[in-house]
VOBA-1610 file (N, C-alpha, C; in pm, whole numbers, padded with zeros to 5 digits, always signed):
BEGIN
Unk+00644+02334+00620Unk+00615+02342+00476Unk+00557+02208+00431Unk+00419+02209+00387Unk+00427+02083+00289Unk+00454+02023+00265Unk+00441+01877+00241Unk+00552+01802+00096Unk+00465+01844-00021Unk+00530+01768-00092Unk+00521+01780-00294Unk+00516+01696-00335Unk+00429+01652-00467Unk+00354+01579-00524Unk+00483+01562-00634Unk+00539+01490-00683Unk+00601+01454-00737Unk+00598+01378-00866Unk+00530+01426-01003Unk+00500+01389-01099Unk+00577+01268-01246Unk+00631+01139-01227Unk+00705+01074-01259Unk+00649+00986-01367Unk+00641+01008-01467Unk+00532+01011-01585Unk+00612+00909-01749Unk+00617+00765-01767Unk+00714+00764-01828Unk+00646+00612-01916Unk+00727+00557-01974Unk+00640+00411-01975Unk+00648+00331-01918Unk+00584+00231-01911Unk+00570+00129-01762Unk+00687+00079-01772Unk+00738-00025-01868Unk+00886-00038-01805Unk+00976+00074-01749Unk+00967+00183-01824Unk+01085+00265-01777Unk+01046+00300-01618Unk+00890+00299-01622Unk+00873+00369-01478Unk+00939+00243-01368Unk+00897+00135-01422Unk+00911-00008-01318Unk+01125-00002-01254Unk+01177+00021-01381Unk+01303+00066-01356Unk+01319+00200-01275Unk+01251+00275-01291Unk+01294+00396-01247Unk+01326+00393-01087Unk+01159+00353-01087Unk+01083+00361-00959Unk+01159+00246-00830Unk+01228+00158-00900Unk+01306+00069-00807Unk+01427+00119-00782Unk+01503+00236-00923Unk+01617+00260-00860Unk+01598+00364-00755Unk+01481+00435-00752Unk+01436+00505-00641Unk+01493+00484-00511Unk+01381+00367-00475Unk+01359+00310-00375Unk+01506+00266-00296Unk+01579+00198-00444Unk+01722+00131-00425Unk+01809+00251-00281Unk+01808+00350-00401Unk+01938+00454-00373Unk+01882+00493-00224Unk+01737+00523-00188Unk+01701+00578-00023Unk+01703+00403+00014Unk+01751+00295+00011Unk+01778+00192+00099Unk+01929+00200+00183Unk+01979+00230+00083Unk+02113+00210+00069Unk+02134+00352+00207Unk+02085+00450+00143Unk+02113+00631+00233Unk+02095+00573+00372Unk+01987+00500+00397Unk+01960+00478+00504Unk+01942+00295+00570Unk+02032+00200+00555Unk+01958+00054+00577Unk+01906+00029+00714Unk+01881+00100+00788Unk+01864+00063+00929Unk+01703+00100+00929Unk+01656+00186+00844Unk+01495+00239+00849Unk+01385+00100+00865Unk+01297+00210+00855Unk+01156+00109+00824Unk+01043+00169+00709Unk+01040+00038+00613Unk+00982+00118+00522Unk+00832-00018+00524Unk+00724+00040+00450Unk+00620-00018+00434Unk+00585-00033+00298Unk+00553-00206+00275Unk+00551-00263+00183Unk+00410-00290+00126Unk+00355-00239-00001Unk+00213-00306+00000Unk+00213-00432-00145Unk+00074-00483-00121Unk+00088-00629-00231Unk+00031-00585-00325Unk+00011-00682-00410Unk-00095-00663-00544Unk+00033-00669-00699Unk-00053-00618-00809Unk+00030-00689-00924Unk+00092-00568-00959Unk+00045-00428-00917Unk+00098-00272-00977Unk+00238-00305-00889Unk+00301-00375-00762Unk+00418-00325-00736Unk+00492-00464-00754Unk+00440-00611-00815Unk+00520-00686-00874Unk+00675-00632-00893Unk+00591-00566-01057Unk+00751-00516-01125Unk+00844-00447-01059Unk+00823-00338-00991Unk+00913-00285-00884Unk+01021-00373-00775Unk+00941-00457-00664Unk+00979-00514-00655Unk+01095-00632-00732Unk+01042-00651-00830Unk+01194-00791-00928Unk+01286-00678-00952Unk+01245-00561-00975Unk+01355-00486-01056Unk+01452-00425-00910Unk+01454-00473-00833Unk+01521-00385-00769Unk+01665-00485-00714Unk+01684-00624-00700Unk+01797-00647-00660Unk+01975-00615-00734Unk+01910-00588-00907Unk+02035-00512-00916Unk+02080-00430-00891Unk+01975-00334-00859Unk+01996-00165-00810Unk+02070-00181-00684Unk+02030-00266-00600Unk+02071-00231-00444Unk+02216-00264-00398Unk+02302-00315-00529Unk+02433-00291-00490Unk+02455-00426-00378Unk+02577-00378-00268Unk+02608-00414-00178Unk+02571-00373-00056Unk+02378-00347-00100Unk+02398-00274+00060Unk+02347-00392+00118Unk+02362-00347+00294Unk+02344-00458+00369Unk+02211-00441+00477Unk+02065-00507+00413Unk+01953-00458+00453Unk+01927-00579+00595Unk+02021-00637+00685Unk+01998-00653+00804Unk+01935-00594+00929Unk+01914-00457+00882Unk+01903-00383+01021Unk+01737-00318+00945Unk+01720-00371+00869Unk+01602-00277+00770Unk+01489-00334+00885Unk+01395-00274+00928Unk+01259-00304+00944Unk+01102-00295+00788Unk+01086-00430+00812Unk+00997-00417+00692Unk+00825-00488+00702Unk+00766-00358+00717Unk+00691-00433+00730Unk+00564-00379+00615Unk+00402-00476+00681Unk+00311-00494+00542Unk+00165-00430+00595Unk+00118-00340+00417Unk+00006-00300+00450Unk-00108-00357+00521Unk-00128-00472+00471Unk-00271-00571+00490Unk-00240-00718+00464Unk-00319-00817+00505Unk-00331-00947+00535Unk-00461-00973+00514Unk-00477-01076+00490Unk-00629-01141+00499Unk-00674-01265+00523Unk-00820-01274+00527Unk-00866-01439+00579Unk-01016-01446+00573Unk-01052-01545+00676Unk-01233-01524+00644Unk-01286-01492+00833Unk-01371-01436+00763Unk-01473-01379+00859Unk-01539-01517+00965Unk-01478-01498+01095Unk-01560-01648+01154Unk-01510-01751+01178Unk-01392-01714+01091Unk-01269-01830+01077Unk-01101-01790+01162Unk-01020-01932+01176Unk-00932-01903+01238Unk-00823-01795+01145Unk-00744-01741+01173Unk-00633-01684+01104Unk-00540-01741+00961Unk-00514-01756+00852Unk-00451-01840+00791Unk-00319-01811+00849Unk-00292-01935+00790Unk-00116-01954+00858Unk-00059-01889+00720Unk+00114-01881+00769Unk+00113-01769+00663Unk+00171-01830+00536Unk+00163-01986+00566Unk+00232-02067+00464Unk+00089-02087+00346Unk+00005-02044+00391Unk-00160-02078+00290Unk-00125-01971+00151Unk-00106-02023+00024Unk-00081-01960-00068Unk-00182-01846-00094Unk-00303-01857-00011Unk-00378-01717-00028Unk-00305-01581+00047Unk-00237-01589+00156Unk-00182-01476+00201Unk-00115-01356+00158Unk-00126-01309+00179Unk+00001-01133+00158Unk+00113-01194+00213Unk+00140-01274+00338Unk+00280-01340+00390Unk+00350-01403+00221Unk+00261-01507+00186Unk+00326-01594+00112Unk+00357-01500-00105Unk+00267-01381-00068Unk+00283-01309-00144Unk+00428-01244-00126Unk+00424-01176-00050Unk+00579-01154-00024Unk+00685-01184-00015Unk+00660-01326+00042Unk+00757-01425+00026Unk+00797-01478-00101Unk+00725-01470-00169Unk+00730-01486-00393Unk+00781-01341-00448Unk+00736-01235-00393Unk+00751-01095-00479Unk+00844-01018-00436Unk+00872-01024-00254Unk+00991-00938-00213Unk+01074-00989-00127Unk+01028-01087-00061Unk+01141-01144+00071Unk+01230-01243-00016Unk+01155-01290-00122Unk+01275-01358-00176Unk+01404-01316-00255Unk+01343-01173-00308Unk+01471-01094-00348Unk+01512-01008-00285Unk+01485-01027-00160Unk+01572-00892-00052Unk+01670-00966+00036Unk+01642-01133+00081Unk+01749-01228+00128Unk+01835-01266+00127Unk+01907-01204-00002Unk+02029-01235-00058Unk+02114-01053+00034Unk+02025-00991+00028Unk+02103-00868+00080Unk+02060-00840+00232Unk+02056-00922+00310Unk+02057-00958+00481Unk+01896-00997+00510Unk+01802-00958+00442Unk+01655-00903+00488Unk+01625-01033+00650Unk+01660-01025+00742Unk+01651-01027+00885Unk+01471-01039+00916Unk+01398-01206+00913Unk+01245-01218+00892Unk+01198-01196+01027Unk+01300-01201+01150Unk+01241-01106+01260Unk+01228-00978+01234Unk+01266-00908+01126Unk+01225-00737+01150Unk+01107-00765+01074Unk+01028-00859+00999Unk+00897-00848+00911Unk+00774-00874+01000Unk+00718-00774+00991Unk+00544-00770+01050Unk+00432-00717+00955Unk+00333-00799+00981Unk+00256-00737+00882Unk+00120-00732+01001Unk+00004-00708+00946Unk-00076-00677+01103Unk-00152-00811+01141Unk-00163-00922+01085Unk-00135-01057+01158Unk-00036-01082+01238Unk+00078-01046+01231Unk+00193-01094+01353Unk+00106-01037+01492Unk+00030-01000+01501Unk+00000-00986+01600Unk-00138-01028+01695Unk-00193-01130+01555Unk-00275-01205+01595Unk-00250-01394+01621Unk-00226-01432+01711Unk-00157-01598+01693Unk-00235-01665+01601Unk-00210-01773+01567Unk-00217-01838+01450Unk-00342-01933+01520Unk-00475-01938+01476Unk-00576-02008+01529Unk-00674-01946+01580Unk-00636-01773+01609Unk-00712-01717+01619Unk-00871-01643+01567Unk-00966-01668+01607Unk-01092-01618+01531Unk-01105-01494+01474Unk-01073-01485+01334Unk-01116-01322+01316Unk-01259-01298+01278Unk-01287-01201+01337Unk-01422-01091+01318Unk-01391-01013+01237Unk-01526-00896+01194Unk-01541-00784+01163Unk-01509-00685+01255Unk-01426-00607+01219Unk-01447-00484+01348Unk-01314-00517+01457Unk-01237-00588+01455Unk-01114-00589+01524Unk-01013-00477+01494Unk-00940-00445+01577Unk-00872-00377+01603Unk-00704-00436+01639Unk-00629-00339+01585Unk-00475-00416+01601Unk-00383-00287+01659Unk-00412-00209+01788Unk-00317-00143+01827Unk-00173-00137+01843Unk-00154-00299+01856Unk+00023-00348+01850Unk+00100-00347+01718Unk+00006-00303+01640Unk+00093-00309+01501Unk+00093-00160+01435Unk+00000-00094+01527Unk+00000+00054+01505Unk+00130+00116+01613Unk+00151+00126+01684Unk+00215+00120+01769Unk+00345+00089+01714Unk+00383-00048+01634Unk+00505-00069+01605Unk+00534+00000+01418Unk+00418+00040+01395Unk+00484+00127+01274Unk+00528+00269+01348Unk+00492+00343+01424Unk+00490+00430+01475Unk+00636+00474+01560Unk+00685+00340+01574Unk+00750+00359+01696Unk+00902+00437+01616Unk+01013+00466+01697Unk+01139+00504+01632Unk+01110+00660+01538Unk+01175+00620+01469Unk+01151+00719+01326Unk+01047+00710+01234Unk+00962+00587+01298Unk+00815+00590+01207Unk+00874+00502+01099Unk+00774+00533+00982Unk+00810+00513+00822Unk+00893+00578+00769Unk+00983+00525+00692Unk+01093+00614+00632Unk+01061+00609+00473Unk+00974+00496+00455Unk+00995+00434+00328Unk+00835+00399+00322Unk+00765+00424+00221Unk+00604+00365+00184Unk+00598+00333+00054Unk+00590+00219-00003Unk+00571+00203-00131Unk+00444+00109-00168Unk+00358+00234-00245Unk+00219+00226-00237Unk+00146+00208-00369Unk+00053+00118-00350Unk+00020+00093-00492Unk-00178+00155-00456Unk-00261+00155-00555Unk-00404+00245-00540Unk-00505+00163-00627Unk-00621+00132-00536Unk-00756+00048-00508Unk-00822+00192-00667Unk-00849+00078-00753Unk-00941+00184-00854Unk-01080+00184-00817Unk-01109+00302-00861Unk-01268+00381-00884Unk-01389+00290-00879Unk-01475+00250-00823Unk-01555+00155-00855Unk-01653+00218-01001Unk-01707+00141-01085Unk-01755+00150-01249Unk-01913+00262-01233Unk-01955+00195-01097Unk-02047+00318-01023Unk-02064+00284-00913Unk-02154+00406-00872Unk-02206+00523-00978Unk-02132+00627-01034Unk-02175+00685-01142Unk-02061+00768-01175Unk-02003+00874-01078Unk-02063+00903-00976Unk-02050+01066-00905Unk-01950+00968-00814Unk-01865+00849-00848Unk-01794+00784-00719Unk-01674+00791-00800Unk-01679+00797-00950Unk-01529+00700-01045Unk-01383+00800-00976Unk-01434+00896-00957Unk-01304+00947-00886Unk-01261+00851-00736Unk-01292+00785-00697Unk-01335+00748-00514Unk-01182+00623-00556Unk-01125+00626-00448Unk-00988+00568-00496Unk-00959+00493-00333Unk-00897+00414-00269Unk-00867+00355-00168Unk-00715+00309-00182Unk-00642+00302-00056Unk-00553+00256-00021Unk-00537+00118+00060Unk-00434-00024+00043Unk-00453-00091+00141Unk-00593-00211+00111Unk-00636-00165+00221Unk-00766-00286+00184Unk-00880-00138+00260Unk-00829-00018+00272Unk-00924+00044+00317Unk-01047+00061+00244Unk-01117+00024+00187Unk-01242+00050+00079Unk-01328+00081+00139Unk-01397+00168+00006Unk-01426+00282+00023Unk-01591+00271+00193Unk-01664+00123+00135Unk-01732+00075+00167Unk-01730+00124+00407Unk-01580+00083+00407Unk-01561+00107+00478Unk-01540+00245+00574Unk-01450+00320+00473Unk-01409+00459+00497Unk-01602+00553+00549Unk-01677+00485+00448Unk-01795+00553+00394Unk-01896+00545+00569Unk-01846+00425+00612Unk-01947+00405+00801Unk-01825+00434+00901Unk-01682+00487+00837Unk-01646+00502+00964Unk-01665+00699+00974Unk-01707+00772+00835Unk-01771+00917+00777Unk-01710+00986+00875Unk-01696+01056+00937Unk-01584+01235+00965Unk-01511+01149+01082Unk-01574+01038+01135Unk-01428+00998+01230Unk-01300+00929+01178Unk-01300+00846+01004Unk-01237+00818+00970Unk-01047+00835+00974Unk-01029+00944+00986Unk-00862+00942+01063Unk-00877+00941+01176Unk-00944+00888+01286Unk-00906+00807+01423Unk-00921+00691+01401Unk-00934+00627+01238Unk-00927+00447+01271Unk-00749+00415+01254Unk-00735+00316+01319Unk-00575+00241+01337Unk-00663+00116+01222Unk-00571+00023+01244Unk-00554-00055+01198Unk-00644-00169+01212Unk-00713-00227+01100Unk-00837-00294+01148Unk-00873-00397+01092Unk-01012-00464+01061Unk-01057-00590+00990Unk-01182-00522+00947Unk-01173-00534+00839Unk-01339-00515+00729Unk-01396-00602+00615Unk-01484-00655+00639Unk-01553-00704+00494Unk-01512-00661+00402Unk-01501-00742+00309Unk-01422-00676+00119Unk-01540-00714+00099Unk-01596-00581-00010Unk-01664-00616-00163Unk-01666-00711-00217Unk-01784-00739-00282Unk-01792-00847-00370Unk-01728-00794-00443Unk-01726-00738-00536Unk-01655-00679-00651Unk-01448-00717-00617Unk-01406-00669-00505Unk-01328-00696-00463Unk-01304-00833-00455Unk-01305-00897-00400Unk-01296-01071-00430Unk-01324-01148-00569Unk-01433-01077-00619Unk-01418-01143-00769Unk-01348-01091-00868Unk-01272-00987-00786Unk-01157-00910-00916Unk-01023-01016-00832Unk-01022-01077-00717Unk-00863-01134-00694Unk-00908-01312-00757Unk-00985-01329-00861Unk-01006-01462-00862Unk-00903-01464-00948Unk-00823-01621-00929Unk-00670-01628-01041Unk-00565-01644-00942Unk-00554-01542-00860Unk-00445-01528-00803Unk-00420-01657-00745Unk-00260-01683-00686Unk-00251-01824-00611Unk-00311-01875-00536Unk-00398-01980-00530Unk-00438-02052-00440Unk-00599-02001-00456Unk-00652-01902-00535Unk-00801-01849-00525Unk-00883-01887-00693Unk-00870-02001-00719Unk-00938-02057-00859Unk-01127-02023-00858Unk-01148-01983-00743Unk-01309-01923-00747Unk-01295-01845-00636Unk-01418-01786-00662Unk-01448-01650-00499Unk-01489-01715-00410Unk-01548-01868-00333Unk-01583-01934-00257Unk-01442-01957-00178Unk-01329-01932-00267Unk-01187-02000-00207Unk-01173-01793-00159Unk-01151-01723-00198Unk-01058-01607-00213Unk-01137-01534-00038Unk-01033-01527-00005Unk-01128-01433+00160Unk-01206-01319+00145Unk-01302-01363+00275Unk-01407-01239+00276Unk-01355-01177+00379Unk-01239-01147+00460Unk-01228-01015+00533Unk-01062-00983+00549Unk-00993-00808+00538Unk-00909-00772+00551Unk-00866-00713+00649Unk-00696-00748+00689Unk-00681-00717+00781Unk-00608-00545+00692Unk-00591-00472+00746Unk-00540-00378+00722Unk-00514-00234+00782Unk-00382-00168+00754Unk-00393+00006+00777Unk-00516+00052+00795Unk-00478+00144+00877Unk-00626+00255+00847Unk-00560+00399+00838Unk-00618+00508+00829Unk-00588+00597+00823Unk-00501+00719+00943Unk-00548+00607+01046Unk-00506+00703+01152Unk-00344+00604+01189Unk-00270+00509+01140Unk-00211+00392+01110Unk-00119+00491+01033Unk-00151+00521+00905Unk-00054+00548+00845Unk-00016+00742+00904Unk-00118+00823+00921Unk-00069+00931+00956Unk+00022+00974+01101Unk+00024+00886+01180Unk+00075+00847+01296Unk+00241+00775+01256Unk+00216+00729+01152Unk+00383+00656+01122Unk+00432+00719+00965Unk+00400+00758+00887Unk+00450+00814+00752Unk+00549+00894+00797Unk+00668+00891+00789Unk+00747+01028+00838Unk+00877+01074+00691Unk+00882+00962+00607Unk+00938+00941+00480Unk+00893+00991+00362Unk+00957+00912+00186Unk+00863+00991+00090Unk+00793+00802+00116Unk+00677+00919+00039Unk+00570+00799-00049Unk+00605+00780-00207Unk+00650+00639-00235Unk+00630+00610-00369Unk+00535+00564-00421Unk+00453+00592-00501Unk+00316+00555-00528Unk+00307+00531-00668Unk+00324+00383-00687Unk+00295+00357-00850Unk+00124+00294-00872Unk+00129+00311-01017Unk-00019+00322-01096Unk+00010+00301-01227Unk-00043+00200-01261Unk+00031+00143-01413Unk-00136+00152-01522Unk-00166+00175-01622Unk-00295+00179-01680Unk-00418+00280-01645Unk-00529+00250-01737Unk-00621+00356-01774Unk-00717+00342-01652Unk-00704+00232-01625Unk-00823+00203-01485Unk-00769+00262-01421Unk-00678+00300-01384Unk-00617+00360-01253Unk-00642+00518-01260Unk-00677+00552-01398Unk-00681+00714-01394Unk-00743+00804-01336Unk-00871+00746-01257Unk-00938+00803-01249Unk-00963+00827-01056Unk-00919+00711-01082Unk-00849+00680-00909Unk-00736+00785-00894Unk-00659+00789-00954Unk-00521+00851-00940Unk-00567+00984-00891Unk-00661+01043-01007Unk-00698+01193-00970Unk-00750+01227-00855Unk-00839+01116-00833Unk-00941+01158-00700Unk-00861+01125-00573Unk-00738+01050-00571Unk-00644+01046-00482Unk-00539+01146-00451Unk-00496+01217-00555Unk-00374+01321-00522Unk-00486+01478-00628Unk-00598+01511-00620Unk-00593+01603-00694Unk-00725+01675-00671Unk-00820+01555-00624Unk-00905+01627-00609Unk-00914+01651-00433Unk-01072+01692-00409Unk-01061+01745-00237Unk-01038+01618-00088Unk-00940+01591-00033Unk-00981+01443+00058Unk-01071+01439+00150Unk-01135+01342+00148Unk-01255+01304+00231Unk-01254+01162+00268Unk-01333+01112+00352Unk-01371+00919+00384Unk-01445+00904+00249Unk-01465+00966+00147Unk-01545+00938+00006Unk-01429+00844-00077Unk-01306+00849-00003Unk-01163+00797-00112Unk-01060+00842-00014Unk-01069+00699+00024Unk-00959+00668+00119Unk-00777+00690+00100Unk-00767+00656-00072Unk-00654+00742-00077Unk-00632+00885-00109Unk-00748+00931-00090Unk-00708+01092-00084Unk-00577+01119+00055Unk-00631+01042+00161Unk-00536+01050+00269Unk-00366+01046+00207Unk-00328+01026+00128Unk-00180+01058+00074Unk-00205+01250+00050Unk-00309+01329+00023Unk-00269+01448+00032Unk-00245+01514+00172Unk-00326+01466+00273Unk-00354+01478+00435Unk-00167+01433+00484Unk-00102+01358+00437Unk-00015+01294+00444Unk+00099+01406+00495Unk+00091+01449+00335Unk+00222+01510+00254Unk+00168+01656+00296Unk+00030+01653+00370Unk+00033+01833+00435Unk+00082+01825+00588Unk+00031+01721+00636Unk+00017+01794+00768Unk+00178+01706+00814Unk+00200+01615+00773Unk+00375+01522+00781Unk+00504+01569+00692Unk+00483+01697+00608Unk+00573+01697+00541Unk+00660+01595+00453Unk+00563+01519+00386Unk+00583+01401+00335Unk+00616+01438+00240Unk+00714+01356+00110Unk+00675+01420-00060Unk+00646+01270-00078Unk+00579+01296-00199Unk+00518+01132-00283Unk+00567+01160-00422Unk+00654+01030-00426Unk+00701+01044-00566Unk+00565+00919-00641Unk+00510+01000-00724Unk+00417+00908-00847Unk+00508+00882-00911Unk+00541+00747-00968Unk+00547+00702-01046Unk+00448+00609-01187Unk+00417+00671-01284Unk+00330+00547-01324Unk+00331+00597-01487Unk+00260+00555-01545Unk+00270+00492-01696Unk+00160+00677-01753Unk+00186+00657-01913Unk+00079+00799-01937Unk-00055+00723-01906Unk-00166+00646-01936Unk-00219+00575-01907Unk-00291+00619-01814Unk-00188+00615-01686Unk-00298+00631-01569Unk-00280+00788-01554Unk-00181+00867-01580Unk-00186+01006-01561Unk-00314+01054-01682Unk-00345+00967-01748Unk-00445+01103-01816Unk-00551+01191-01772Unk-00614+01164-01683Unk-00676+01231-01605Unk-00642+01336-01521Unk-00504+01326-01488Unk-00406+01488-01402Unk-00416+01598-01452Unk-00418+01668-01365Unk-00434+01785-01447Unk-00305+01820-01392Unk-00189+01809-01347Unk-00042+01860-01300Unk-00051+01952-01257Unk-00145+02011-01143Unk-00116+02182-01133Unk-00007+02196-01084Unk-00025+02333-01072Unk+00101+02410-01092Unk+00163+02443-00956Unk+00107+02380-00838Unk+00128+02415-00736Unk+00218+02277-00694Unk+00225+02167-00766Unk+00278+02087-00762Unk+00430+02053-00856Unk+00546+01945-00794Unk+00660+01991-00858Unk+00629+01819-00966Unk+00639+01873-01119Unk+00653+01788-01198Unk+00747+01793-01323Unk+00809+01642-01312Unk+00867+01565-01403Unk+00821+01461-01466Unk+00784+01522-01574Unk+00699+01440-01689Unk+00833+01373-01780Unk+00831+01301-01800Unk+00939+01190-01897Unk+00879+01118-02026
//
């Protein structure tokens, strides 16, 4: 049977609360799992909100690991202490509030752990050892996923939505073989880099990296075996949202692959996100929703 689309519709704080006690209560059901963590500012709030929820559980045995990493094209690997990283992101947004409740930094991989530190990254690399280790055991138990918006054009794209650092750019040359890619390295968009200017350590796009390490599609359908929580906070996101859980999936929108997910893995995805970004849903009816 399927999974189910799970419609969680509320205001952003309430969702940011909600959505952590979520996460909380399946930590606790299970602390020994492995769940997958992604970056960016939509799962900030989630993340802070969750160390009151989690009680006394004891997340020692948790495996945790990360969507994507990044660096430059040509260049050695950043270390993971370089305030541009997803490492040192995590280390600010979730490892620091999961440490107090065992979080064990040998179970953390993200798909650099598997490149040594000095190493040259290219375009076009490949990371089988980190596909492999999401995969392994019980897979994913846990995905908490945040969604790459619509690019402004052309218009026949604003639905086109990405996961990860998969963009679309990418999805678009790897065209009907796209779920046999693992885990990989691609050029980011300009557009992409001059939307992360601000963030720590990236005061211009000359500083912010030109290439991602990241999931691919054949990465996550190989290890998803859990729900997907998938938050989306605002109006930019609406349009993404739809073309990700609603309309048809294709390599046109890389997170369409959350419907491929939840068919052929029996996955459910709980959405969580603000009215904002749901305006564009149309909730069918074939789907189970709780609107709040």
């Amino acid at each position: 049977m399927p999974g189910q689309i799970h419609y969680n519709i509320m205001s952003k704080t309430e969702a940011i609360s909600f959505g952590a006690q979520l996460i909380a209560t399946r930590w606790r059901r299970d602390p020994a799992s492995h769940s997958l963590m992604s970056t960016g500012g939509t799962v900030e709030g989630p993340y802070a909100a969750l160390a009151p929820k989690l009680g006394g559980v004891d997340l020692s045995r948790m495996q945790f690991s990360n969507v994507d990493e990044w660096g430059f094209d040509g260049k050695p690997r950043l270390p993971d202490s370089d305030p541009r990283t997803f490492y040192d992101f995590m280390e600010l947004n979730a490892y620091g509030v999961l440490r107090p409740f065992g979080l064990n930094m040998d179970k953390v991989r993200l798909p650099s752990s598997y490149i040594p530190e000095g190493s040259i990254l290219t375009d076009g690399m490949r990371m089988p050892g980190f596909d492999a280790y999401l995969a392994a055991g019980n897979g994913i138990s846990t995905y908490i996923a945040g969604l790459g918006q619509a690019p402004k054009e052309p218009k026949s794209r604003q639905y086109d939505s990405h996961l990860a650092f998969m963009e679309l750019s990418h999805t678009d040359a790897f065209g009907d073989d796209w779920l046999n890619v693992g885990t990989y390295s691609g050029l980011l968009d300009k557009e992409t880099r001059v939307n992360n200017v601000g963030y720590e350590g990236i005061p211009n796009v000359d500083l912010c990296p030109d290439l991602a390490l990241t999931v691919g599609p054949k990465s996550l359908l190989q290890a998803v075996r859990g729900v997907i929580f998938l938050f989306a906070w605002g109006e930019k996101k609406a349009k993404a949202l739809r073309g990700a859980l609603e309309l048809t999936p294709g390599h046109h929108s890389s997170a369409s692959l959350l419907q491929i997910i939840a068919e052929e893995n029996d996955v459910n995805i709980e959405l969580i996100c603000d009215g904002a970004a749901a305006s564009e849903l149309e909730l069918t009816a074939r789907r189970s929703n709780r609107v709040h």
